[in-house]
MMTF fields as JSON, N, C-alpha, C and O atoms, coordinates in Angstrom:
{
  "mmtfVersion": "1.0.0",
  "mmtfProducer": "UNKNOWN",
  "numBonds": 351,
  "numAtoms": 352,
  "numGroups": 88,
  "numChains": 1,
  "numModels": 1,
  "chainsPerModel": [1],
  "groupsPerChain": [88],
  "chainIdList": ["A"],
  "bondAtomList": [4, 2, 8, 6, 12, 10, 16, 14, 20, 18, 24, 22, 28, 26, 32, 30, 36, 34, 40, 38, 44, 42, 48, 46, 52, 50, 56, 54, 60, 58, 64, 62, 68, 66, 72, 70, 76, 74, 80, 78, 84, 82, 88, 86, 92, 90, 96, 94, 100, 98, 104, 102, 108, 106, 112, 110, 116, 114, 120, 118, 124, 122, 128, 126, 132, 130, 136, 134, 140, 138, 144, 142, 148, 146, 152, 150, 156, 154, 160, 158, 164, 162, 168, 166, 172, 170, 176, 174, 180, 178, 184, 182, 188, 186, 192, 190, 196, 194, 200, 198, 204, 202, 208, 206, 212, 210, 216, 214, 220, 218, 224, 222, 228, 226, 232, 230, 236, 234, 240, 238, 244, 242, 248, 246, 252, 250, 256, 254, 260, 258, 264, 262, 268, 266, 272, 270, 276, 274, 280, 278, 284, 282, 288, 286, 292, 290, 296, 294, 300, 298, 304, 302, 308, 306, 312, 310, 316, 314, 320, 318, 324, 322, 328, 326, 332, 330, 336, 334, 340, 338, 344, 342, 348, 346],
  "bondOrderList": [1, 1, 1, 1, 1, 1, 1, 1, 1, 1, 1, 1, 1, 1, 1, 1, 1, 1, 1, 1, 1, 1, 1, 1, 1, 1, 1, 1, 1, 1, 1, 1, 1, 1, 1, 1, 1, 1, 1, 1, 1, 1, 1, 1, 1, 1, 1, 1, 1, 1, 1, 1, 1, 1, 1, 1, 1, 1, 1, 1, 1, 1, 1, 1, 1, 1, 1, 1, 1, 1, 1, 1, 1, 1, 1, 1, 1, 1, 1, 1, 1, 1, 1, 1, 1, 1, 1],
  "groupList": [{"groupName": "UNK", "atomNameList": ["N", "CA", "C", "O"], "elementList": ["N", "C", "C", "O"], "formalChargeList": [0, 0, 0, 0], "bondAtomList": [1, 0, 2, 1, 3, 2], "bondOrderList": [1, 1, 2], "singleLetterCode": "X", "chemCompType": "L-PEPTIDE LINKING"}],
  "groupTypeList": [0, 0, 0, 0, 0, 0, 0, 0, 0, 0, 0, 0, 0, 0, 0, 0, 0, 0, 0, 0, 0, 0, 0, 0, 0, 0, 0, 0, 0, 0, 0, 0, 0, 0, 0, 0, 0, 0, 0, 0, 0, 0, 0, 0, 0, 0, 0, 0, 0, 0, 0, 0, 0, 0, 0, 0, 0, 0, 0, 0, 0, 0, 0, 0, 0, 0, 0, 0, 0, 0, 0, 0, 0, 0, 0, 0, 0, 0, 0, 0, 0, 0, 0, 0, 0, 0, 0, 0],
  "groupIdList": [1, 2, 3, 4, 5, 6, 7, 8, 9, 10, 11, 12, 13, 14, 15, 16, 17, 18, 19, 20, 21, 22, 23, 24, 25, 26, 27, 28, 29, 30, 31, 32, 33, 34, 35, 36, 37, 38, 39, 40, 41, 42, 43, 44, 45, 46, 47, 48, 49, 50, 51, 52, 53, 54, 55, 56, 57, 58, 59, 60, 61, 62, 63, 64, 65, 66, 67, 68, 69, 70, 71, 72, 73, 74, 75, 76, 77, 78, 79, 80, 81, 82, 83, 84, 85, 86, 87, 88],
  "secStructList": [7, 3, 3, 3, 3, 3, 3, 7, 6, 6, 6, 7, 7, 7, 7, 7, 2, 2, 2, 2, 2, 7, 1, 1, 7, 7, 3, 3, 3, 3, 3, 3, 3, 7, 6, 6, 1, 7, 3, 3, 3, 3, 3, 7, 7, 4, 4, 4, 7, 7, 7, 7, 7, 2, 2, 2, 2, 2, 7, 6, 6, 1, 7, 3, 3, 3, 3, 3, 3, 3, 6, 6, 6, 6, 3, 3, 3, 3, 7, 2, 2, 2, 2, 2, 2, 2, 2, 7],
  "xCoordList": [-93.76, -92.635, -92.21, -92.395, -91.733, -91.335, -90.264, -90.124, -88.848, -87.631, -87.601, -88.633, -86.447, -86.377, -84.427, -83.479, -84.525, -82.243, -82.461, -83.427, -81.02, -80.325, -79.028, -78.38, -78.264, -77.101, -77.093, -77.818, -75.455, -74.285, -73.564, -72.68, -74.195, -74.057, -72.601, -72.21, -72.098, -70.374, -69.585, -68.403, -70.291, -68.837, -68.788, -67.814, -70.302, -70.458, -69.384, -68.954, -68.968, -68.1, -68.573, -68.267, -69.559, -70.436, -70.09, -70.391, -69.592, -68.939, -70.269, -70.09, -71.706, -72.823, -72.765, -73.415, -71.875, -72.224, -73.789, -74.076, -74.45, -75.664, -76.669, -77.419, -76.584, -77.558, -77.464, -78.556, -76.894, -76.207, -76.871, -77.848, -76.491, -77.092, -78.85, -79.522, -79.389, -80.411, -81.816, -81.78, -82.396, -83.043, -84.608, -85.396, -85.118, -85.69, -85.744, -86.764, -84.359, -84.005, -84.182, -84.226, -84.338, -84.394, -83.434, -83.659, -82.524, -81.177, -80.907, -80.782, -80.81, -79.754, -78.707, -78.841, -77.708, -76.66, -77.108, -77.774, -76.801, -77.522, -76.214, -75.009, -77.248, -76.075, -75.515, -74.996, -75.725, -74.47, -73.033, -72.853, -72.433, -71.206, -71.23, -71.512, -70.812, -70.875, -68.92, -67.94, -69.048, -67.559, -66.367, -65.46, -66.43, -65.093, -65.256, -64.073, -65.603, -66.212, -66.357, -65.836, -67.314, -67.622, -69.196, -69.691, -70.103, -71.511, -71.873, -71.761, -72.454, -73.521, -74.375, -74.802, -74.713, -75.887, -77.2, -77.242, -77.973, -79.495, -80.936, -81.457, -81.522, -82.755, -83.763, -84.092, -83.947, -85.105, -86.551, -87.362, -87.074, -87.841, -87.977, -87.585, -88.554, -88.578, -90.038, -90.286, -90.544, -91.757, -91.286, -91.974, -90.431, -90.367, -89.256, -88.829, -88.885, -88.172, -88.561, -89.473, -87.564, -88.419, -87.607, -88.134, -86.402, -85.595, -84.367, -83.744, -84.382, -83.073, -81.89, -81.241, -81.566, -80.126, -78.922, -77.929, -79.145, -78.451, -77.246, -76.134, -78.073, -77.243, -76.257, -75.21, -76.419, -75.952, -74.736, -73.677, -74.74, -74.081, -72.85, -71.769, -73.234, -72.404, -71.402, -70.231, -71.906, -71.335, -69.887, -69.679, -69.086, -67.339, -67.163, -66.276, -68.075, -67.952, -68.356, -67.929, -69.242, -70.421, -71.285, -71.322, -72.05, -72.183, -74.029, -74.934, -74.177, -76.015, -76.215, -75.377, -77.855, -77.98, -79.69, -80.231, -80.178, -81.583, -82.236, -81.728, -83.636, -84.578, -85.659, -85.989, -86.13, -86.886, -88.751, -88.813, -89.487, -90.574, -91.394, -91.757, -91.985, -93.276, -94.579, -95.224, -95.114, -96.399, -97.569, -98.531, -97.535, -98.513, -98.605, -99.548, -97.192, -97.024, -96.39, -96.021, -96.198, -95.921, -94.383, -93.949, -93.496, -92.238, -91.51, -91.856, -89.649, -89.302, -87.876, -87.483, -87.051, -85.84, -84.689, -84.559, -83.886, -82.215, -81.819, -82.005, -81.428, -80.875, -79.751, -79.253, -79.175, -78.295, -76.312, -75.385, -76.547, -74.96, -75.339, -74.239, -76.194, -76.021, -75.716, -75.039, -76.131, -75.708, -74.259, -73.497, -73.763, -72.117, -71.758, -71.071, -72.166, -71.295, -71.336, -70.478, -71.596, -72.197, -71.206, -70.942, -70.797, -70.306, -68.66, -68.028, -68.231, -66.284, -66.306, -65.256],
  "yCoordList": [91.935, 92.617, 93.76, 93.772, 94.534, 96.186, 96.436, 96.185, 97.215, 97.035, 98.875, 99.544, 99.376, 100.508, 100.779, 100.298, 101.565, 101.862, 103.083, 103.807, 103.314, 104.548, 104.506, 103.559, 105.528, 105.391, 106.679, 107.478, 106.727, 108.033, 108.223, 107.56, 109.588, 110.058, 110.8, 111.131, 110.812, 110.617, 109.674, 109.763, 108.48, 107.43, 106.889, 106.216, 107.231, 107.137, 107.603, 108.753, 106.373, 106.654, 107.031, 107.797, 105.938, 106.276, 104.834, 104.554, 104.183, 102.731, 102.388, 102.104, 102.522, 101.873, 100.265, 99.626, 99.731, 98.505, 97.826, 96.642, 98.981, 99.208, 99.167, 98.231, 99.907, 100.102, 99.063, 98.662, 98.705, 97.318, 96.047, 95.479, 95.618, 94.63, 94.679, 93.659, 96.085, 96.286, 95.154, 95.367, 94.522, 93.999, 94.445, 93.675, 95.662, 96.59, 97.958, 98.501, 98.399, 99.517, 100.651, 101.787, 100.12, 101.657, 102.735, 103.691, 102.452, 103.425, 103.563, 102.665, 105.455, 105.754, 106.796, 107.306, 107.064, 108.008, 109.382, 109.696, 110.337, 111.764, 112.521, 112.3, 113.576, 114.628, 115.856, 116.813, 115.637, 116.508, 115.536, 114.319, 116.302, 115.499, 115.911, 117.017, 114.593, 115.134, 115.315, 115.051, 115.753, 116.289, 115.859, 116.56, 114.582, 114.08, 114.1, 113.904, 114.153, 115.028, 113.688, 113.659, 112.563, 111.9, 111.652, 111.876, 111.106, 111.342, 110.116, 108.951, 110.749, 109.194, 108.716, 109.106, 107.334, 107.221, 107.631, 108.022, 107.157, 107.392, 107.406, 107.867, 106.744, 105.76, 106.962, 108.145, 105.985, 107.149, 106.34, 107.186, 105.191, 104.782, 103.572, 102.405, 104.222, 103.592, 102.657, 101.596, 103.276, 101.935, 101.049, 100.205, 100.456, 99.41, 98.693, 97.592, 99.098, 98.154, 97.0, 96.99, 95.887, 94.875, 94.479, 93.861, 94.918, 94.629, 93.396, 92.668, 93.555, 92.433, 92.189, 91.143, 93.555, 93.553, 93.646, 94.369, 93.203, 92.694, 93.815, 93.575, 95.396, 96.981, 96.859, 97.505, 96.488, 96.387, 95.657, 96.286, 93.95, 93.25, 93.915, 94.033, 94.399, 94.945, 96.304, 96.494, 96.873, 97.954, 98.108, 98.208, 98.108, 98.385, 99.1, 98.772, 100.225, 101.134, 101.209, 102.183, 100.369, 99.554, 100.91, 101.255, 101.967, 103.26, 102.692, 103.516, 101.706, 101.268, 100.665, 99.953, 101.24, 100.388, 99.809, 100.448, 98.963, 98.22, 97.537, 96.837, 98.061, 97.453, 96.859, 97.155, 95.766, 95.062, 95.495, 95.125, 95.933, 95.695, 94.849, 94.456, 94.262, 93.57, 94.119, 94.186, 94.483, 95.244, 94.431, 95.115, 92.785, 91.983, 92.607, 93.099, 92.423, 93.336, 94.478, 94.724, 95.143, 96.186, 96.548, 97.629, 95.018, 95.109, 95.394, 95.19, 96.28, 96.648, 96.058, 96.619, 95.114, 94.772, 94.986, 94.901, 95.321, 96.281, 94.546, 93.383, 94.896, 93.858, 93.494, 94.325, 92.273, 91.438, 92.378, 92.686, 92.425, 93.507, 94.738, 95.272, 95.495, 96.622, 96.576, 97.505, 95.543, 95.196, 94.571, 95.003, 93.703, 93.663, 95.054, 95.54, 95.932, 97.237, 97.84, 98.7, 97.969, 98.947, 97.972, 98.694, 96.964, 95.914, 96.672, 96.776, 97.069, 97.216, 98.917, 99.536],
  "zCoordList": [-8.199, -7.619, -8.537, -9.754, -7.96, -8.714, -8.165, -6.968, -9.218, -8.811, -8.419, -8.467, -8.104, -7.671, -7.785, -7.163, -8.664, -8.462, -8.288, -8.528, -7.648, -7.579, -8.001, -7.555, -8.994, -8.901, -9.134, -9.726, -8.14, -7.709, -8.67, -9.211, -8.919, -9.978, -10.705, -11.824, -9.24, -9.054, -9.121, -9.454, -8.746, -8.537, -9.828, -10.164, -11.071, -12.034, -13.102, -13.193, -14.009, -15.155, -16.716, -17.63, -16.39, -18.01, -18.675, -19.836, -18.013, -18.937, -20.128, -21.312, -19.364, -20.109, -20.26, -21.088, -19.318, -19.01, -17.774, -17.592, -17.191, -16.785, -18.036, -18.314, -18.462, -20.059, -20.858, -21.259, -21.087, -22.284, -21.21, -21.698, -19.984, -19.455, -19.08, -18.93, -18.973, -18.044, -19.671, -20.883, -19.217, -20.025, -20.014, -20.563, -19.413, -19.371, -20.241, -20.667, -20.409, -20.834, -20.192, -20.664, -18.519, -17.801, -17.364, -16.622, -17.861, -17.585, -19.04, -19.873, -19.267, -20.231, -19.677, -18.565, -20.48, -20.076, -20.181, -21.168, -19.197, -19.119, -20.104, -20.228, -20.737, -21.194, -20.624, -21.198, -19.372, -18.715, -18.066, -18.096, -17.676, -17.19, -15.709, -15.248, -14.948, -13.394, -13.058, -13.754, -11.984, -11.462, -11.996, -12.446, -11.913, -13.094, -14.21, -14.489, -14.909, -15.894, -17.124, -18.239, -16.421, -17.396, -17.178, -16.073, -18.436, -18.794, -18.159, -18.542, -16.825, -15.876, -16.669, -17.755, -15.676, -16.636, -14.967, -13.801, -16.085, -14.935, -15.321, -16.337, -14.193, -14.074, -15.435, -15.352, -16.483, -17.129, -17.427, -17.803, -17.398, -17.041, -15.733, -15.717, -14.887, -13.619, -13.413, -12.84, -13.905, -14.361, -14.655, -14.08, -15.26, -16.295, -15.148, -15.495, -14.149, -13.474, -12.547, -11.72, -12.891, -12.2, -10.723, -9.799, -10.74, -9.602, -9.835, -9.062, -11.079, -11.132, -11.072, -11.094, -10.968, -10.523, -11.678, -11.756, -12.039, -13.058, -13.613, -14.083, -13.309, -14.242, -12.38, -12.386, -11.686, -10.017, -10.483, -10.471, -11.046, -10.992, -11.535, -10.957, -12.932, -14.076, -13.36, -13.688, -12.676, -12.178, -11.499, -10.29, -12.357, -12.004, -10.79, -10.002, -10.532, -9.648, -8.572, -7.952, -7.89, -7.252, -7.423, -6.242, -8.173, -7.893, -8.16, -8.292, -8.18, -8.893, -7.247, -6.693, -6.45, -5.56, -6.147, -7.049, -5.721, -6.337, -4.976, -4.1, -5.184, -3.894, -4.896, -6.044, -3.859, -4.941, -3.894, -2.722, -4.27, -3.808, -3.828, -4.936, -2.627, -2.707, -2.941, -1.895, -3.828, -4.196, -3.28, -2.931, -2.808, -1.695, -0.357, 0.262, -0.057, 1.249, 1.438, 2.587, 0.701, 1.113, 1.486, 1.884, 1.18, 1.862, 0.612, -0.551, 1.438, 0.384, 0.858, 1.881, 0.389, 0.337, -0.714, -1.935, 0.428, -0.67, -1.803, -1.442, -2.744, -3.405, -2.735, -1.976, -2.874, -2.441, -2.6, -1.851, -3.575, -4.525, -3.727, -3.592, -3.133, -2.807, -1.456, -1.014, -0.579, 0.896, 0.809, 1.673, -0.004, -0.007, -0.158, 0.74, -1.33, -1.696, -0.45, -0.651, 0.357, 1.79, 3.01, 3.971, 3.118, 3.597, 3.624, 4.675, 2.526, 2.279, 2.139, 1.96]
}
């Protein structure tokens, strides 16, 4: 299985509670600042993801979404935290 995030790069604060949990190390914080004028973070090795959710769980902002792939079949399912966040 192979994981896949996205995070909005706006609703983004910079807490780095994504980075600190991700047990991969595929998210670091970018050095620009987005509109509110604090430093996102964002996906910098995407290889290395496995789909665990986990930088999702951590996320104050719900701003991380995660699909987990099936590399057998071909199927690709949204993580669990990103279908509640989409839910409210």
């Amino acid at each position: 299985m192979k994981g896949k995030i996205a995070i909005n790069k706006e609703l983004c604060k910079g807490c780095k509670y994504c980075v600190t949990s991700c047990p991969k190390g595929v998210i670091a914080i970018e050095k620009q600042f987005n509109k509110m004028g604090y430093f996102p973070a964002a996906p910098q090795h995407m290889d290395k993801c496995t789909g665990c959710a986990f930088c999702a769980q951590m996320c104050p902002e719900l701003a991380i979404e995660v699909w987990i792939t099936d590399n057998n079949k071909n199927n690709t399912k949204k993580n669990r935290r990103s279908a509640e966040a989409e839910k409210t």
